[in-house]
C-alpha positions as CSV (number, residue, x, y, z in Angstrom):
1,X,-2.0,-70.2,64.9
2,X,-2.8,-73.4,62.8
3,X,0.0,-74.9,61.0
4,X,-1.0,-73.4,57.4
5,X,-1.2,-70.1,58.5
6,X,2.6,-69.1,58.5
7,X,2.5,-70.1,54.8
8,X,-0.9,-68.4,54.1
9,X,0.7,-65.0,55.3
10,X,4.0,-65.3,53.4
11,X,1.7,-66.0,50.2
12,X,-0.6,-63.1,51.1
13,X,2.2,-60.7,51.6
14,X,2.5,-60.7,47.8
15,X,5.0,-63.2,46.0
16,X,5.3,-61.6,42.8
17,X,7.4,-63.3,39.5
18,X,7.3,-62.7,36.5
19,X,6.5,-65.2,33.6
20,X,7.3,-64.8,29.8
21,X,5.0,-66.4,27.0
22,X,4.6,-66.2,22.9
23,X,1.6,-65.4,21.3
24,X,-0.5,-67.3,19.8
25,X,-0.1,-67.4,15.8
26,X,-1.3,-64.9,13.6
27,X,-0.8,-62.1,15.3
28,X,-3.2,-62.7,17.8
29,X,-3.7,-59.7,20.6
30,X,-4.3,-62.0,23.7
31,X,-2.7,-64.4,25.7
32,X,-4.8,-67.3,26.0
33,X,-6.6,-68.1,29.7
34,X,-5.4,-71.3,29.5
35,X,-1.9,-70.8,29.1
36,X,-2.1,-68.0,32.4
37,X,-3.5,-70.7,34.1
38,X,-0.8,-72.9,33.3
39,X,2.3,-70.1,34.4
40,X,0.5,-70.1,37.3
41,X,0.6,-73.0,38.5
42,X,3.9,-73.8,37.2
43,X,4.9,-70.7,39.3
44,X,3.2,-71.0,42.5
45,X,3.6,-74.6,42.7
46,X,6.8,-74.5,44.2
47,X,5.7,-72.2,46.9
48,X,2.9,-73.9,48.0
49,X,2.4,-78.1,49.1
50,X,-0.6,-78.5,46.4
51,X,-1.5,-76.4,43.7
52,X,-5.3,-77.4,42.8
53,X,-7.3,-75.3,40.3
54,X,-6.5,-72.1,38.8
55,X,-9.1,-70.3,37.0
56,X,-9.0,-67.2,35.0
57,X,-12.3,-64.9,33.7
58,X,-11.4,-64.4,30.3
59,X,-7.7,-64.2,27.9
60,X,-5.1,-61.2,29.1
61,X,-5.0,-58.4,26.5
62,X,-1.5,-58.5,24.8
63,X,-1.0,-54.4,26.2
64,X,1.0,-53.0,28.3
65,X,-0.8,-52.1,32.0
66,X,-3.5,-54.6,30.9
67,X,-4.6,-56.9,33.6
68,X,-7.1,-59.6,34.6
69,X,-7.4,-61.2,37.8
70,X,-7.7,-65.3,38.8
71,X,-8.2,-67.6,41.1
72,X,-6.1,-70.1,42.6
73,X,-6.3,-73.1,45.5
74,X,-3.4,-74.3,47.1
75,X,-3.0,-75.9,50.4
76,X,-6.9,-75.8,51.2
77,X,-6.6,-71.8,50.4
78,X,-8.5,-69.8,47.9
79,X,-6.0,-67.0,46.6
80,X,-6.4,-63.7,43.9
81,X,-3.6,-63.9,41.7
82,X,-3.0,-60.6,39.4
83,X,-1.4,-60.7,36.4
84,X,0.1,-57.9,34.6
85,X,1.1,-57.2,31.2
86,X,4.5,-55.4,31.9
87,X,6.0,-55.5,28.4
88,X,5.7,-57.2,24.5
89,X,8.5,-57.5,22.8
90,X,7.4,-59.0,19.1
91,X,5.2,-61.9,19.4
92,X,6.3,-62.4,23.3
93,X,4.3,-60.9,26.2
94,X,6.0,-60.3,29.7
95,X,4.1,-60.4,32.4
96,X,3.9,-60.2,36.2
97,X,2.2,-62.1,38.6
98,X,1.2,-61.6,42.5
99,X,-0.1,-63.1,45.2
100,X,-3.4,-61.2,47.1
């Protein structure tokens, strides 16, 4: 076992949190790629050394269920993180976020 791998497991076993962000003006129906990227990190940092990129396909639908999948790097690791539309109240999207 190489000293990374106790952390890779206890990542890969599926840290979820949740993260709460506003839409953009105007009544937009997304939440920007950018700013999942961004709750990522700020998210994940903490449970790994180095957060590097984090990379998401396209924006998140502002629905309920609705889900898109990205990519981050973090202590030499490549790691799926799916994120979750779990509620919208107003103009504020709630949102979960795990590990694969």
């Amino acid at each position: 076992m190489t000293p990374n791998q106790p952390r890779r497991l206890a990542i890969r076993a599926g840290i979820a949190t949740a993260a709460l962000i506003a839409l953009s003006a105007c009544g937009a129906d997304v939440v920007d790629q950018q700013d999942v990227e961004q709750q990522i990190s700020e998210k994940f940092g903490s449970e790994l050394d180095q957060v590097g990129d984090v990379s998401c396909p396209e924006d998140l639908a502002a629905k309920v269920d609705a889900t898109v999948t990205c990519v981050m790097t973090g202590d030499g690791q490549e790691y799926d993180v799916d994120v979750t539309v779990t509620s919208i109240d107003g103009d504020k999207v709630l949102f979960d976020m795990e590990v694969k």
